[in-house]
C-alpha positions in Angstrom: 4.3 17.7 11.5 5.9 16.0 14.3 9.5 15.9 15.6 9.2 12.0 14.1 7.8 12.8 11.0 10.3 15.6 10.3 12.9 15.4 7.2 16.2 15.3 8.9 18.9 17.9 8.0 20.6 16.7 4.8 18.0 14.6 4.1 16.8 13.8 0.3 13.4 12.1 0.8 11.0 12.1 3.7 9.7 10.0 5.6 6.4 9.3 3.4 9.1 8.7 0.9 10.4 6.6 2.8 7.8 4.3 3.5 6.0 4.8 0.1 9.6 3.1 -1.3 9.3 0.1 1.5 5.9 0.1 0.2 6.8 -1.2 -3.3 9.7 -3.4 -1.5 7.2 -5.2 0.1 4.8 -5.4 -3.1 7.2 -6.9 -5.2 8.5 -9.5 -2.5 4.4 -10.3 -2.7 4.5 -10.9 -6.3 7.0 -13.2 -6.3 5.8 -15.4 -3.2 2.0 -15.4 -5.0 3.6 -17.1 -8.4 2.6 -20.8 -7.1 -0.9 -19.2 -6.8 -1.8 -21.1 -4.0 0.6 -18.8 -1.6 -1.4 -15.7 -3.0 -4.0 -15.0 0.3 -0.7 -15.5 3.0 1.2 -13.4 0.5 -1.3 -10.9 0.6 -2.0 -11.0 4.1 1.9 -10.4 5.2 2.1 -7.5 3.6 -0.8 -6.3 5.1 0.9 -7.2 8.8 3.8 -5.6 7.5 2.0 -2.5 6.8 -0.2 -2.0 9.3 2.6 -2.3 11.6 4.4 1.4 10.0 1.7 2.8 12.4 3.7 1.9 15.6 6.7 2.7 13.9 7.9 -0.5 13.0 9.5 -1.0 9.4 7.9 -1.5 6.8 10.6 -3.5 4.8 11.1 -6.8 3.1 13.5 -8.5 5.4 10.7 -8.4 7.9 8.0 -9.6 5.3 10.0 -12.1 4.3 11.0 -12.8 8.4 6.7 -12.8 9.4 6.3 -14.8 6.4 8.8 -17.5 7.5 6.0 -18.3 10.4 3.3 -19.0 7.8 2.8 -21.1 4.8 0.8 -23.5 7.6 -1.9 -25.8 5.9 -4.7 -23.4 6.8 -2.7 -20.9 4.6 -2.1 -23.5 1.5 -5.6 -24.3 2.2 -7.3 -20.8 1.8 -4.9 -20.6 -1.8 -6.3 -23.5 -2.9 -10.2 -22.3 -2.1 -8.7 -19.3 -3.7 -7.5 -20.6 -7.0 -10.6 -23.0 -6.7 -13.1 -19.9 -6.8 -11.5 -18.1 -9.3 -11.4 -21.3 -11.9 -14.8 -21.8 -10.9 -16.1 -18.2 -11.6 -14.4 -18.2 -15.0 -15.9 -21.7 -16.2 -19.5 -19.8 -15.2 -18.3 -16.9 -17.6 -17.1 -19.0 -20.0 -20.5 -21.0 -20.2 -22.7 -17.5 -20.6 -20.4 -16.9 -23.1 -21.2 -20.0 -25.0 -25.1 -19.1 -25.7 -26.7 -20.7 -22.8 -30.3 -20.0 -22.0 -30.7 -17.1 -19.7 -27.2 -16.6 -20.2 -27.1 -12.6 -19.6 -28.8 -12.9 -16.3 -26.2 -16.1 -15.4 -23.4 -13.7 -16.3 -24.3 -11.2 -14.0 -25.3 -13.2 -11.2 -22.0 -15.0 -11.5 -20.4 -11.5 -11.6 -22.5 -10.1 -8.7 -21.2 -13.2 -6.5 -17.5 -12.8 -7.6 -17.1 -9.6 -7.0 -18.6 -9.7 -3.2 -16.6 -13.0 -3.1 -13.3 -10.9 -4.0 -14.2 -8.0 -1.4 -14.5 -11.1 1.5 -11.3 -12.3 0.9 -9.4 -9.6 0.1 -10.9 -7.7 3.4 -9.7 -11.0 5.4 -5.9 -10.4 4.2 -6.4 -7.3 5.6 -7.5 -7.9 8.9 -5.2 -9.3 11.4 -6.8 -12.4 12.1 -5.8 -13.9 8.9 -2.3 -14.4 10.7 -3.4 -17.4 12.5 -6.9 -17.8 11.7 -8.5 -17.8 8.2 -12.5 -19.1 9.1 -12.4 -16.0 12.1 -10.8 -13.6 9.2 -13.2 -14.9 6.7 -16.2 -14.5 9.3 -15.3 -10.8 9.8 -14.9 -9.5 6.5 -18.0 -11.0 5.6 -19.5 -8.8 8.1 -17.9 -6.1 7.6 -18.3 -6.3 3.5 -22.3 -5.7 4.4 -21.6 -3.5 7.5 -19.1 -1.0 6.0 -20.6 -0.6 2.2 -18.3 2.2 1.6 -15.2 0.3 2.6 -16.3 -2.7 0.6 -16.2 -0.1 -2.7 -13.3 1.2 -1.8 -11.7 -2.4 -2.0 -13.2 -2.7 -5.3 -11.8 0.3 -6.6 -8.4 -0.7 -5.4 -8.8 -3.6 -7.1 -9.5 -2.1 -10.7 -6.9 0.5 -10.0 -4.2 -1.7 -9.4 -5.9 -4.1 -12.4 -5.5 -1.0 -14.4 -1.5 -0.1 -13.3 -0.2 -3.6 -14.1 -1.8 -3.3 -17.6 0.0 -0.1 -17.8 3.0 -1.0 -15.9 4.1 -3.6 -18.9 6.6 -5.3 -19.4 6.0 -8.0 -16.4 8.8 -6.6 -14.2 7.7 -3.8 -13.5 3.8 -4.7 -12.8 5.0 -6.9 -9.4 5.2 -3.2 -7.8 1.9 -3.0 -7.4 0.8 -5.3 -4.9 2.4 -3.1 -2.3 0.0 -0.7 -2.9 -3.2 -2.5 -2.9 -1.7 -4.0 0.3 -1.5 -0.7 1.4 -5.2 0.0 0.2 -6.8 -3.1 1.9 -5.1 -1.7 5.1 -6.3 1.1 5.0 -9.3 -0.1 5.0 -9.4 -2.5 8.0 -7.8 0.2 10.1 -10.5 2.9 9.4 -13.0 0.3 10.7 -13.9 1.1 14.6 -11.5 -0.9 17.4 -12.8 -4.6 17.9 -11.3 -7.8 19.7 -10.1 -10.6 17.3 -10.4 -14.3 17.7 -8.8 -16.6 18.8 -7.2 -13.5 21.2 -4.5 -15.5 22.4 -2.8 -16.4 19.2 -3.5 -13.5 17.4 -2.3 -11.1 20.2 1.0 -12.9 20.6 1.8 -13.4 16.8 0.8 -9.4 16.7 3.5 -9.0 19.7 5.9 -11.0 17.6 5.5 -8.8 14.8 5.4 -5.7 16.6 8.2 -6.5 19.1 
């Protein structure tokens, strides 16, 4: 363990404490900025900033969520919400009309399923990548290859997404199930950092909002 990993002399909790608290800070400061829906991908993707950024030791906390956030909410942000919520109503009419009898309706329920769920991993891989700060089609574009490219990252995202499914059912009553967006923040960053070193687009903006964040 190194000298700044070490638990101080007198101190309680450790550092992975630490951050595993400002983890759940951050998750429920998520929660509340996704309740309009359409906020939900710029939501998402803050916290992931926020996160990836305990690697350089910066901190993880909600006063600098809430501080990165204040730079977005753009139109191309509202805009991927609305695509978002779009998808999602659209995928649950499909259900709803296998549901109903249709011809060929178990086949349609599973092709509608199949595209949802790699519809899910994109987006959810493009809050995790840093491009999603300032550019949603180049974030968009790269976790739709790495979705194909990275299979095992890809389940992994899926998996995150029925485990945290699964705590907020058993973190009930309401309150307490806005903690766990911090941790599939936390999961989707994970993710994108394991993925080999590449150069983001556009370089210019991303590099300098990533300077603004780190700085």
């Amino acid at each position: 363990m190194s000298a700044g990993q070490a638990r101080e002399t007198g101190e309680i909790f450790g550092p992975r404490m630490t951050l595993f608290a400002d983890v759940l800070s951050v998750g429920v400061c998520t929660a509340l900025v996704s309740l309009p829906v359409v906020t939900l991908p710029a939501a998402l993707s803050t916290a992931c900033a926020v996160l990836r950024g305990a690697r350089e030791d910066q901190p993880a906390t909600a006063g600098r969520y809430l501080a990165l956030l204040r730079q977005r909410l753009r139109a191309g942000d509202l805009a991927a919400g609305a695509l978002f919520l779009a998808g999602v109503l659209l995928l649950w009419a499909d259900l709803a009309l296998a549901g109903a009898g249709l011809p060929g309706a178990p086949l349609f329920a599973i092709v509608a399923a199949v595209i949802g769920a790699y519809a899910a991993v994109v987006g959810l891989r493009a809050c995790g990548r840093p491009e999603s700060l300032t550019d949603w089609r180049a974030a968009v574009g790269g976790a739709a290859r790495d979705s194909v490219r990275d299979v095992g990252g890809s389940g992994l995202v899926l998996l995150a997404v029925v485990a945290a499914a699964m705590c907020a059912w058993m973190l009930l009553p309401l309150p307490l199930a806005f903690l766990v967006p911090g941790p599939l923040a936390m999961a989707l960053t994970a993710v994108d950092v394991r993925m080999p070193p590449r150069r983001y687009a556009p370089r210019e903006e991303a590099a300098g909002l990533h300077q603004d964040l780190t700085g």
